[in-house]
N, C-alpha and C positions, 0 to 999 in steps of 0.2 A: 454511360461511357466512362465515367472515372470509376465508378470500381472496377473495372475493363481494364481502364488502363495500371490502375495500382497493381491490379495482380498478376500482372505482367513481371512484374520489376518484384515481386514481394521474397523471394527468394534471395535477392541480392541485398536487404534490404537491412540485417544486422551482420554482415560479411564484412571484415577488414577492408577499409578504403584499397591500402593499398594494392589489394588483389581485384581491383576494379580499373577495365580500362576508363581512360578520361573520354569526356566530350567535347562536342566543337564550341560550346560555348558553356564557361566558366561563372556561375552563381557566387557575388563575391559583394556584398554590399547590404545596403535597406530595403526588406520589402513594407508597403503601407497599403493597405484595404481603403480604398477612398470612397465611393458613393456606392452606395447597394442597389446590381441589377433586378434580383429578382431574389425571392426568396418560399418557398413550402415550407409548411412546417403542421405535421399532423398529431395528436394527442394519440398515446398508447395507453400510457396510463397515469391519470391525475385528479388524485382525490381532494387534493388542497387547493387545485385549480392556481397555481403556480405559471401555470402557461401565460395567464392574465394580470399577474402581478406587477408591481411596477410600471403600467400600461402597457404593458404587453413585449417590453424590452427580453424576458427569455426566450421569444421567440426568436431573438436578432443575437450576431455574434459580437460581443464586446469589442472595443479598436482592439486591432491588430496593426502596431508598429515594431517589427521586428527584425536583426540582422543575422548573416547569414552566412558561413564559409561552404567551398565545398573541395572537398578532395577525392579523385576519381570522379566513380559515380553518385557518390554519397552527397546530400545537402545536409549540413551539421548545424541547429539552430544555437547562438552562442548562450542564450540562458536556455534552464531544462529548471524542471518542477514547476511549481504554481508561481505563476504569475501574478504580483497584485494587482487589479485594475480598477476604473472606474462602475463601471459597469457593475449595475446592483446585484446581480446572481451570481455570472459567468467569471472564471479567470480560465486563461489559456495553459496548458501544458502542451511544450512541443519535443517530439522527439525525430531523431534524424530519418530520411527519405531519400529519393533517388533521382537521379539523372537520368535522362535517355536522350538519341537524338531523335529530329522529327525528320524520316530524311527527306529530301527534295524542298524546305523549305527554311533552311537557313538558321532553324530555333531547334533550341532544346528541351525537352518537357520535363518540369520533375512534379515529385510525389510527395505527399509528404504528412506523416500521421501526426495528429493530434487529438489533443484531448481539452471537453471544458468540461472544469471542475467547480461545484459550486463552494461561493463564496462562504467562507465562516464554516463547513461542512465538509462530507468529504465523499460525497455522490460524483460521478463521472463518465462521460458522456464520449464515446470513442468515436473519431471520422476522419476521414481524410481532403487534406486541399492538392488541389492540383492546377499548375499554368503552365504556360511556355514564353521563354527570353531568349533575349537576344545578349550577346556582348554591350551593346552599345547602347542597352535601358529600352530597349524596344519588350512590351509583354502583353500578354494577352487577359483579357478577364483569368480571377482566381475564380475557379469553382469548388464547392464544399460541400461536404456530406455526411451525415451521420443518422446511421440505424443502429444503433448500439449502445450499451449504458451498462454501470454496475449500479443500481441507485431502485429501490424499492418503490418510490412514492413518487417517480417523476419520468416519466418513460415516454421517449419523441423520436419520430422520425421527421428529417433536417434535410433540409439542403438550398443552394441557390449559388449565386455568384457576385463579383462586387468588378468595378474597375478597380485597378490598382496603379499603383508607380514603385517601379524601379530604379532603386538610382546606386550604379555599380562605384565601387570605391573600398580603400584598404580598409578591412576590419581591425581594430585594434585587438592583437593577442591572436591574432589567425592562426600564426606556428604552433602554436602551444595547444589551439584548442584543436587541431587538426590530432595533433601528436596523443593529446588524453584520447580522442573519439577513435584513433586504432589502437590506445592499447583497449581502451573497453571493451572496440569489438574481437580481440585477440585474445581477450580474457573469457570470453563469454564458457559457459560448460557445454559440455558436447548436447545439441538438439536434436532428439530423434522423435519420431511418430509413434502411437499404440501398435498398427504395423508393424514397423522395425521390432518394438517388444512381442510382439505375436510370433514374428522368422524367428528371432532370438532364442522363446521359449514356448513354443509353442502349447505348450503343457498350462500354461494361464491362458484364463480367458478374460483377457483386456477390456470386454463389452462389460464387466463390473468395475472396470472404473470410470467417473462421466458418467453413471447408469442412469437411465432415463425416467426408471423405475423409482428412483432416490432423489434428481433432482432434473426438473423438466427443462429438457434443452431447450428451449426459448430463455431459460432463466439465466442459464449457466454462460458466463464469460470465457472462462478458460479452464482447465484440472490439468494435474500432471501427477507424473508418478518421480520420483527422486530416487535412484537406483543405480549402484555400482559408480557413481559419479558422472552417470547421466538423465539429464532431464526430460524424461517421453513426455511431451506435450499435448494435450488434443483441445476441440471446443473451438472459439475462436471463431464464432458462427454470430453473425447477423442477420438483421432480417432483410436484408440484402442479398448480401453475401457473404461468404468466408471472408472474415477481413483479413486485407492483404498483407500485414506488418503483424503476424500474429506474437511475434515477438517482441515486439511494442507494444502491444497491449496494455496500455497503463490500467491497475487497479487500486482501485482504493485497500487505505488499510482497516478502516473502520477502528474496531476494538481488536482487529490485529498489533496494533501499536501497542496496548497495555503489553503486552509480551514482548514483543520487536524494541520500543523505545522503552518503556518504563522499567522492565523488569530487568531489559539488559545495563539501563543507565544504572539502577540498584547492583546487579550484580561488578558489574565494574567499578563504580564507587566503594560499594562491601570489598573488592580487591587491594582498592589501594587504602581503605579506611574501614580497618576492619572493626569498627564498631559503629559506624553509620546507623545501620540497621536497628540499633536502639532509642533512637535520638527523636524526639518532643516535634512533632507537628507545629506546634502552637510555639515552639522554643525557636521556627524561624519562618513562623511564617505570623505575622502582628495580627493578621485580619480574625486569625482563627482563636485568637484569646480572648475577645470579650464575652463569647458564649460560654466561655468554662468548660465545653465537649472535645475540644482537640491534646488539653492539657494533658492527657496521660495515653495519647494515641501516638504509638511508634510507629515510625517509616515503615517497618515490618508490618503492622496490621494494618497502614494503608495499601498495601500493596498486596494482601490478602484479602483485600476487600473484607475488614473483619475489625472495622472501629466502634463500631456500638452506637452509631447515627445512625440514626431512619426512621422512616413515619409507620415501613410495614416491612414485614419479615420476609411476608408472601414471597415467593423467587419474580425478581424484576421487578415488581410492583411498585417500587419506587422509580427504577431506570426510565419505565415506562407512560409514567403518570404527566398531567397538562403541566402540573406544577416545573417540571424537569426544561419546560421552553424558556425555566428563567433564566436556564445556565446554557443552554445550546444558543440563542439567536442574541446575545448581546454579543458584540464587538469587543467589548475593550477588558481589561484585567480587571480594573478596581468593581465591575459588573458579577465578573464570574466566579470572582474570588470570594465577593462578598456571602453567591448563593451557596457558594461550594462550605463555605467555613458555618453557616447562621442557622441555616435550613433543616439540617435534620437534629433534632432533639434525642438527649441519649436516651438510650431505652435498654444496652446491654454493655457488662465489662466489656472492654478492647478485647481483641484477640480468641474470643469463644462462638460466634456467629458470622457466618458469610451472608450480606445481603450486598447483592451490587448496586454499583452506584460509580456511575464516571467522574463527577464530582472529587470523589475521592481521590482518584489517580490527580485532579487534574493541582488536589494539594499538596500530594505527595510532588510532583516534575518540581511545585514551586518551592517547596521545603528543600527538595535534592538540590536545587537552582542553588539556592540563599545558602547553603552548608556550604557546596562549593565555593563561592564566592567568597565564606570566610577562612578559607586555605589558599585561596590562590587569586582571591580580587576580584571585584568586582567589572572590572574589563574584561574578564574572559567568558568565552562564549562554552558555556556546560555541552553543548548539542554536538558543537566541534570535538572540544577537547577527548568529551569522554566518550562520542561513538564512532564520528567520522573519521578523526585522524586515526584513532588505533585502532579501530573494526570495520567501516564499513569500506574505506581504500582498501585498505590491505588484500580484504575479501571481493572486490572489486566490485561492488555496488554501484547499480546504477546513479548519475547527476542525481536525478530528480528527487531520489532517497535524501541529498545533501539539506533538500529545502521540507520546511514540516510545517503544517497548519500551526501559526501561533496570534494573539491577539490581535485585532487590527488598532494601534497606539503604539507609543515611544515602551513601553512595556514589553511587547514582543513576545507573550508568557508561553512558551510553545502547550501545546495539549495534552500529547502523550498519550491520552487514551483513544486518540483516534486522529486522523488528521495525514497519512503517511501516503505516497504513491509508490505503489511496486508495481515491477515487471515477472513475469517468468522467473525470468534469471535468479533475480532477484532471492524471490521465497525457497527454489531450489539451494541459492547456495549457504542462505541463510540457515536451511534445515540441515546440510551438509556441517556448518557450525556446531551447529547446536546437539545435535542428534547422534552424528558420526565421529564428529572431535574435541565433543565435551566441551565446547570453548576456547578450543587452543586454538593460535593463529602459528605453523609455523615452528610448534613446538612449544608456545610460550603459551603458556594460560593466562590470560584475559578477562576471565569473570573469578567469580567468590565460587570456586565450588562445591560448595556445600549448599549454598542456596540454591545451584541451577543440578545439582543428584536430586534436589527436594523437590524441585520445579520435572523435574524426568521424571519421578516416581521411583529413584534409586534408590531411595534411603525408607526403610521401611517404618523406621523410629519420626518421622518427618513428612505424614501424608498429605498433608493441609488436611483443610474446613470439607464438610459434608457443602455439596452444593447444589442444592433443589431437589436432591434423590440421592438414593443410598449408591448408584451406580456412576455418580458426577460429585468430583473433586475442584477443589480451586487452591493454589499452591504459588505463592513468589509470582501473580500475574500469569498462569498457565493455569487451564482447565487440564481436568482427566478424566477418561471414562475408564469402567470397569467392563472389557469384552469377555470375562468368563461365562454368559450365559452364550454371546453371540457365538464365540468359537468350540463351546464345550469343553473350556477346559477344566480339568480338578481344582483348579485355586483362583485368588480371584487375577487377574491380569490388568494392570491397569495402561493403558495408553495417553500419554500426553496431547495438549492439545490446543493449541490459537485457535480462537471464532472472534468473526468479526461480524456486525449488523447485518443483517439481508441473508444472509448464509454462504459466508465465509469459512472455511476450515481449513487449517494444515494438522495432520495429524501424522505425529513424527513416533513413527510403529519402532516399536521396542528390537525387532529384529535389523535395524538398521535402514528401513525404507522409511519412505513419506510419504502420503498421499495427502494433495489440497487442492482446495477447487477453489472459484469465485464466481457466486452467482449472487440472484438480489430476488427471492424468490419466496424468500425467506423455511426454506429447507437446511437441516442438518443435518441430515442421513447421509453417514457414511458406509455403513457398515458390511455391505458389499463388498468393498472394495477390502475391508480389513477381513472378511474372507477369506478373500483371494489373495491380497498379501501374505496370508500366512499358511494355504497351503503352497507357496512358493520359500520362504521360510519360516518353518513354525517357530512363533513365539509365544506359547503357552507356559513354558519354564522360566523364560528370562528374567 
């Protein structure tokens, strides 16, 4: 019955409040999950047996005490991204949902998607709650649901319900948070279906992108195509059902972030400090100077994944190793910093070898951090300054993008090479940035250009690092493949490219399109799709 009734309302469900009529009874106060009726909860997939961790607490949903406006039909939750909580796996993402009435009985029902995200990590878990209120604090059990996940190594289907209490009352900041949640939804870029792109052009054949053949629809979260300034969407498939809020869909960033945060927080700093990019690891960050291997690694070759630390050359061999759980499952800074700065012994000049290693990004965030700091003080917040207020508003990025996996301590060290929630929206208009407008917001350029022509494959003096194969590039935090065998063209072609853990891609085609998917499947086949991208415009010349 609740994905019944979600996908009822799922169409209205990132629509402008104000094009919504109201209902008879107005969501305006605390909701709180109090005693749990019942609960399911079935293994799909879990090799680390996680299910039983903690005595069995990821089975169960973390407290939920949360407030709430609503305007029309819309329920607006007033925080968005990750939530911190007690609860040892689970934090909550909630994004907005719907009203309806229930007629003949006095209440109103709403909908409302959410997401848990695991703690310290950045796996996620898509479902929806649903109740019915009254005016006057009268509600019904919350029931919850989730078939769906982007998360490789932890795969469940969820569901039960809990009592709850309602206790209706003025939010503080209602006006305001009303007012951002329609311009967001007034911002959104035009959503259309592979259909629509089918009528449109009939002459593509849209079943090469999402191919089933590349990556297995049980795996795949959501794809889209990025096109003319619209975003064809498909996917969005549970083991459910379609889920209802497909444009809520919260996804992880994984090592999407190396490019999204890192490479853009570099190129924006390289904007307004045009010599950043040369400047001593170990010259700001203390932890990385007793080993002696940071001393002559520039900004620039961490962010090329190219410092000449590492135990093995092999391609990921280190990313992937036991050793690597010293720097993923600690909490706190003085932990990650430690493994990130000590751990790997040189073995090559800076700047001549691409071996990846998230580690490195996560000294580069702390190095860009501590630079900052000594231009503009140490009270300012780098995440703010240098992406949110001038990029990611402007471009009208979803909340939850506001909030970033960062240490759990007074440190706050954010990640950067992973840690990020996007929507649709999101990655499309992000691609639309990068791909379409070089960086400009508005007119005004925004990044160091020369770093993000190197980062596109623009500059042919500026290819980056060989990476794992003669056909795989890594450049300012952006991969590239070489599709001149795939498309037959005469010279080589290269296409840029974000991947993230599990089989993540956007891949922002030289001809002005994108195609990205998010699956956890751990496929990265695209090439299908850049086919067909290019007989709709070829980009063998570009």
């Amino acid at each position: 019955m609740l994905w019944r009734v979600a996908i009822l309302f799922a169409s209205l469900a990132l629509l402008p409040s104000a094009a919504l009529a109201g209902t008879q009874n107005t969501f305006e106060g605390r909701l709180t999950l109090t005693k749990e009726r019942s609960s399911t909860f079935t293994v799909v997939t879990d090799p680390n047996n996680l299910a039983n961790a903690f005595g069995g607490a990821p089975k169960h949903l973390p407290p939920f005490d949360f407030t709430f406006v609503q305007s029309g039909s819309t329920l607006i939750p007033t925080l968005r991204g990750a939530v911190p909580s007690s609860h040892p796996l689970w934090e909550f993402v909630l994004e907005p949902g719907t009203v309806t009435d229930q007629p003949g009985t006095g209440m109103s029902q709403a909908s409302l998607p959410f997401t848990l995200e695991e703690k310290n990590e950045n796996c996620t878990h898509n479902g929806v709650l649903s109740f019915a209120f009254r005016n006057d604090g009268t509600i019904s059990d919350v029931s919850y649901k989730i078939a769906a996940e982007t998360c490789t190594y932890f795969q469940f289907d969820t569901s039960g319900s809990f009592a709850a209490r309602y206790k209706p009352g003025k939010v503080a900041k209602a006006k305001q948070i009303i007012k951002a949640y329609k311009h967001e939804a007034s911002t959104l870029l035009p959503t259309k279906t592979f259909a629509d792109l089918k009528t449109l052009h009939p002459e593509i054949d849209v079943t090469q992108f999402g191919s089933p053949f590349e990556v297995n629809p049980a795996d795949m979260t959501f794809y889209g195509l990025v096109l003319d300034g619209v975003n064809y969407l498909g996917g969005c498939n549970t083991r459910a059902a379609v889920y209802p809020f497909c444009g809520s869909m919260i996804a992880p960033s994984y090592s999407v972030a190396k490019s999204v945060f890192a490479s853009t927080m570099a190129m924006r700093l390289s904007k307004l400090y045009p010599k950043v990019m040369g400047q001593k690891i170990a010259g700001f960050v203390p932890e990385c100077v007793a080993s002696g291997n940071w001393n002559d690694v520039t900004f620039a070759n961490a962010l090329d994944m190219a410092t000449g630390n590492y135990n093995s050359s092999l391609t990921e061999a280190d990313e992937f190793s036991a050793d690597m759980s010293q720097f993923f499952l600690p909490l706190t800074h003085a932990d990650k910093i430690a493994f990130a700065c000590n751990h790997f012994p040189r073995k090559s000049p800076p700047g001549t070898l691409w071996v990846y290693h998230t580690p490195d990004t996560y000294n580069l965030a702390t190095a860009m951090r501590a630079f900052y700091a000594t231009k503009v003080g140490a009270d300012h917040e780098f995440y703010s300054d240098l992406l949110i207020d001038p990029i990611w508003q402007p471009l009208n990025l979803h909340p939850a993008l506001n909030v970033t996996r960062r240490t759990y301590d007074d440190v706050a060290e954010p990640f950067a090479g992973y840690g990020l929630t996007l929507l649709p929206d999101d990655i499309a208009k992000l691609a639309i940035f990068l791909n379409n407008n070089h960086g400009a917001i508005g007119g005004t350029q925004m990044l160091d250009s020369a770093m993000l022509d190197a980062a596109m494959q623009r500059n042919p003096g500026d290819p980056g690092l060989r990476a794992g194969s003669d056909d795989l590039r890594y450049n300012n935090g952006y991969w590239a493949f070489n599709a001149q065998a795939t498309l037959g063209c005469a010279a080589p072609t290269w296409i840029p490219f974000m991947s993230g853990y599990g089989g993540i891609t956007v891949a922002l085609l030289p001809n002005g399109m994108t195609y990205y998917y998010v699956s956890d499947g751990n496929s990265y086949a695209w090439s299908r799709a850049v086919i067909e991208a290019n007989k709709f415009r070829p980009f063998c010349n570009h």
